[in-house]
N, C-alpha and C positions, 0 to 999 in steps of 0.2 A: 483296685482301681475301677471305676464306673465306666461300662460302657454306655453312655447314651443312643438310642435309637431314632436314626433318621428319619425326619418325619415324613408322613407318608404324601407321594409326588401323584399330581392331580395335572393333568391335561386339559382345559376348557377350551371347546371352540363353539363359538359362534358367529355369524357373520355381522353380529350387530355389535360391536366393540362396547357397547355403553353396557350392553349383558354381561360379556365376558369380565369386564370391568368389576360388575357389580359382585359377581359373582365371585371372584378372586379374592374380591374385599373381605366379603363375609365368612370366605373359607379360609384364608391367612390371618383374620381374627382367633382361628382355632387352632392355629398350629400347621395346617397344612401347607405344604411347598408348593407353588400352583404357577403354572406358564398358562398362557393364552394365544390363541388364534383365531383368523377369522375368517382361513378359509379351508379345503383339505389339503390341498397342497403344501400350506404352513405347515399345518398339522402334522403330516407325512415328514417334512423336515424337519421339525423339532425333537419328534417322534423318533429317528432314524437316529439321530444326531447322539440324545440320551440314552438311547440304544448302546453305541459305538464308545462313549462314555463311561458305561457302566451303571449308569443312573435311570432307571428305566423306570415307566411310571407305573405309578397301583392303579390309577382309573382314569379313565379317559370320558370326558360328558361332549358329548358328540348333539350338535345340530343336526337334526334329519335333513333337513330341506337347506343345506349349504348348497351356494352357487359352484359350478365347476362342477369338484371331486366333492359328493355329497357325504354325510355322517356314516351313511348303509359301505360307500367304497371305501371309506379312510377303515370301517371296520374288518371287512372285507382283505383289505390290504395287512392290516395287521395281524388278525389269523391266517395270514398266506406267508406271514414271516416264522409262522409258527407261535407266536406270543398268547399266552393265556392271560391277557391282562386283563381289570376291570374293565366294562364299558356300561355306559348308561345313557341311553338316547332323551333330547329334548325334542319335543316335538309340540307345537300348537294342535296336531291335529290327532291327540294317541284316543280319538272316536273312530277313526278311521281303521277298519277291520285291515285291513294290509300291515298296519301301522303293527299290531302284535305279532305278524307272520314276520316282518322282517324283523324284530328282534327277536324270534326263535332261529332264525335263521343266522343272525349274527352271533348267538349266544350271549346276548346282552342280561348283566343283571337286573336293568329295570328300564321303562320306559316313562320318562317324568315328563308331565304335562308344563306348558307353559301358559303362564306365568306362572311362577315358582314364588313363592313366600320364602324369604331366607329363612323361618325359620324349621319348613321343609325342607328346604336343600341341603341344610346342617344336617339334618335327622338322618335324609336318607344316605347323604353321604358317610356320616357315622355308620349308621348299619351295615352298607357295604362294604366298608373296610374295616368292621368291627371293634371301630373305637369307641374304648371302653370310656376314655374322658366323657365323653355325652352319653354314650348308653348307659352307664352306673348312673348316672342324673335322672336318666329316664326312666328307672327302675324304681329309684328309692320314693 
């Protein structure tokens, strides 16, 4: 009997819904299971929810500069649950020297500039969670 492997669960938040939007699109074209938010609070909720579930997610792409509960607290909050989950910051501004201090701080796996070209966002999100559907593409 096959066991199939559930694909792997992506968290997006941003506070602009037309990004998170886009971004969903382009990453559920690939296979990936993908929720969206658009604020930290959402986030934290969703987050907590799949938790409690059993459905916890691979990576979370976090808004730096969300209104409220910002990308740096929803991260924050997450390794305060103890969770080693992905995360990877969006940021307009990753020139800004702070900007790589707090993702050493959050133990973030990358920090992705915005705007994002979907067909970067595919790549890095491959790499991060080491699927091979796109990275074997990218090798050969």
């Amino acid at each position: 009997m096959s066991h199939l492997k559930a694909p792997p669960r992506i968290l997006i938040v941003d506070d602009y819904p037309d990004i998170g939007d886009m971004f969903a699109a382009v990453l559920s074209k690939r296979g990936y299971s993908i929720e969206t938010a658009t604020n930290g609070e959402q986030a934290l909720e969703i987050y907590q929810k799949a938790r409690e579930q059993g459905r916890p997610f691979d990576l979370l792409i976090l808004d730096l500069a969300l209104p409220g509960i910002s990308g740096i607290m929803v991260s924050e909050a997450v390794r305060a649950m103890g969770d080693q989950v992905k995360i990877a910051f969006l940021t307009a501004h990753s020139d800004d020297p702070m900007t790589g201090a707090r993702g050493a701080i959050a133990n973030v796996v990358g920090i992705w500039r915005k705007p994002i070209e979907a067909a970067r966002l595919q790549a890095n999100v491959a790499c991060v969670l080491g699927d091979e559907r796109v990275l074997g593409r990218a090798s050969k």
